[in-house]
C-alpha positions in Angstrom: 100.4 3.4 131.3 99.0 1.9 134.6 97.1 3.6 137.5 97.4 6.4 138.9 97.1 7.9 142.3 97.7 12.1 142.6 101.6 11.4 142.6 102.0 8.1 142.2 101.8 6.0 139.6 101.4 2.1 139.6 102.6 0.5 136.6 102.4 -3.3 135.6 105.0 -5.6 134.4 104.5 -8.8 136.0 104.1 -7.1 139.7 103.0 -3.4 140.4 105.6 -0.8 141.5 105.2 2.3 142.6 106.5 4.7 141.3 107.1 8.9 141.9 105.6 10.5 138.7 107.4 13.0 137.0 105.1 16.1 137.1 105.5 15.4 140.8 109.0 15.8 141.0 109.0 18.7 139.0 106.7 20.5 141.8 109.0 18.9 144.2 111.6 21.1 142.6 109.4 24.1 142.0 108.6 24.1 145.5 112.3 23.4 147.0 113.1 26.6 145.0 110.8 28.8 146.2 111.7 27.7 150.1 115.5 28.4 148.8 115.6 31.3 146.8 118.7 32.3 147.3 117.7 35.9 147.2 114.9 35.2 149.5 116.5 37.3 152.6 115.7 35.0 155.4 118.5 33.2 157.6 119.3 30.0 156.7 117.8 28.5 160.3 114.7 29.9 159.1 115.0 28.4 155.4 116.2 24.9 156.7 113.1 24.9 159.1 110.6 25.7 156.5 112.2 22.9 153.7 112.3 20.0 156.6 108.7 20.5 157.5 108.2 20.9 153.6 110.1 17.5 153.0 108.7 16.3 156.1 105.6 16.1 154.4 106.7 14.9 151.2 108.4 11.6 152.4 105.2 10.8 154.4 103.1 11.4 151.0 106.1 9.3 148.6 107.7 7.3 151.2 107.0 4.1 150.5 107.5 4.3 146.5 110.2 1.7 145.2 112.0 4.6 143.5 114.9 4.6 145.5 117.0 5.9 142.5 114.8 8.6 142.1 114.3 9.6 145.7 118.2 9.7 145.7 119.0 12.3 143.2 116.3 14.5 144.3 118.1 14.5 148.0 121.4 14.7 146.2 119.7 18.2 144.4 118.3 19.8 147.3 121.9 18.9 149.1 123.4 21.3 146.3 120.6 23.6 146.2 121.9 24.3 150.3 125.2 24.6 149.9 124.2 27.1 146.7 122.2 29.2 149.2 125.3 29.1 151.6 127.8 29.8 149.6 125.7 32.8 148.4 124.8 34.4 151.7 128.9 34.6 152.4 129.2 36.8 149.5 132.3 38.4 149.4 135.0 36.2 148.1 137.3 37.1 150.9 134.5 35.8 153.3 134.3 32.6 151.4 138.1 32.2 151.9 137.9 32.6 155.4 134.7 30.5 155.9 135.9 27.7 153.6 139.3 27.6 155.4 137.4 27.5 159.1 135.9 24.3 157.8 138.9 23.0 156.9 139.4 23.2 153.5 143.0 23.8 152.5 144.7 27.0 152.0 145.4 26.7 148.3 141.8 24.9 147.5 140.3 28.0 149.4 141.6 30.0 147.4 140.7 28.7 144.2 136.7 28.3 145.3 136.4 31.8 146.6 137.9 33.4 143.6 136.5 31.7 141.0 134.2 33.5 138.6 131.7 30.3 138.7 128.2 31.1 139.5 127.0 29.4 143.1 125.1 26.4 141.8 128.3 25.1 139.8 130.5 26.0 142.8 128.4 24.2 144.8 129.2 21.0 143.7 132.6 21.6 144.1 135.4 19.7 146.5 135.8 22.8 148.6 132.5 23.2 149.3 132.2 18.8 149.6 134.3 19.5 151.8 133.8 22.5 154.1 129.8 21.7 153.9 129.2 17.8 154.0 126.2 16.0 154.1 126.7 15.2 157.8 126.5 19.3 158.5 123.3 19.6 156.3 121.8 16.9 158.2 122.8 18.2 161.5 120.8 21.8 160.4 118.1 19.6 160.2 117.3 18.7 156.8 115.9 15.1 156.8 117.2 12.5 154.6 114.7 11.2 151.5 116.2 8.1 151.3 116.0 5.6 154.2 119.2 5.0 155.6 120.7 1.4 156.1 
C-alpha cells in the first residue's frame, strides 16, 4: 500500500492518486449519523446547519481527492439519510399524505408512501419521497454538495 496522510491515502501505479481511505469514510458516516439521528429532537433548520458546517469542513479536508465516485455515493447517502429524518419528523401517516401531496406527489402515489409499513430509510429512497423532496430542496436548506458541480 502507498503513503498515507491522516485520511488520505496516496497510492502508486504509474502516477499517484489520492484517494479517500476507508476508515475515513466510515467516520464520515459515524459522524453524519450522530448530526441526524432521527430521534435527536432538534428542528431540521438546526440539524441542516450543524451537518453543512460539518461537511463544510470535510470537503475542505478531502476536496481535492480524485475519488469522485466515492465522493458521490457518500452525498447520494447523506441525501437519503435527510429525507429519512424528514419523513420521520411528519410521523403520522395521515401527515405524510398531506405533506407528500403539498409537494406534489400524486394522489394515489401518496397514498401508497404514507401507508406503507416500510421503515423510513427504505422509504426514503422511494419515488414519492424523489419526488416531494428533490435534491434541489436539500440543497436550497443548505446542505452543500460533495461533489463539484460541472
Amino acid at each position: 500500500m502507498g503513503a498515507e496522510v491522516p485520511g488520505v491515502q496516496l497510492h502508486e501505479k504509474g502516477n499517484t492518486k489520492r484517494r479517500i481511505a476507508p476508515k475515513a469514510v466510515l467516520r464520515f458516516k459515524e459522524r453524519v449519523r450522530e448530526l441526524t439521528s432521527r430521534t435527536r429532537g432538534v428542528s431540521l433548520e438546526r440539524m441542516t446547519e450543524e451537518l453543512a458546517r460539518y461537511l463544510r469542513g470535510w470537503i475542505g479536508y478531502f476536496g481535492n481527492c480524485e475519488t469522485p465516485r466515492v465522493l458521490q455515493r457518500l452525498e447520494e447517502w447523506t441525501r437519503r439519510r435527510l429525507r429519512s429524518v424528514i419523513w420521520k419528523q411528519w410521523k403520522r401517516g395521515t401527515t405524510r399524505f398531506v405533506e407528500l401531496q403539498k409537494r406534489g406527489v400524486g394522489r394515489a402515489l401518496a397514498a401508497k408512501a404514507a401507508g406503507s409499513a416500510h421503515g423510513p430509510w427504505q422509504l426514503a429512497n422511494s419515488p414519492a419521497l424523489a419526488i416531494a423532496l428533490p435534491n434541489a430542496y436539500l440543497a436550497s436548506l443548505g446542505i452543500p454538495p460533495l461533489t463539484p458541480r460541472r
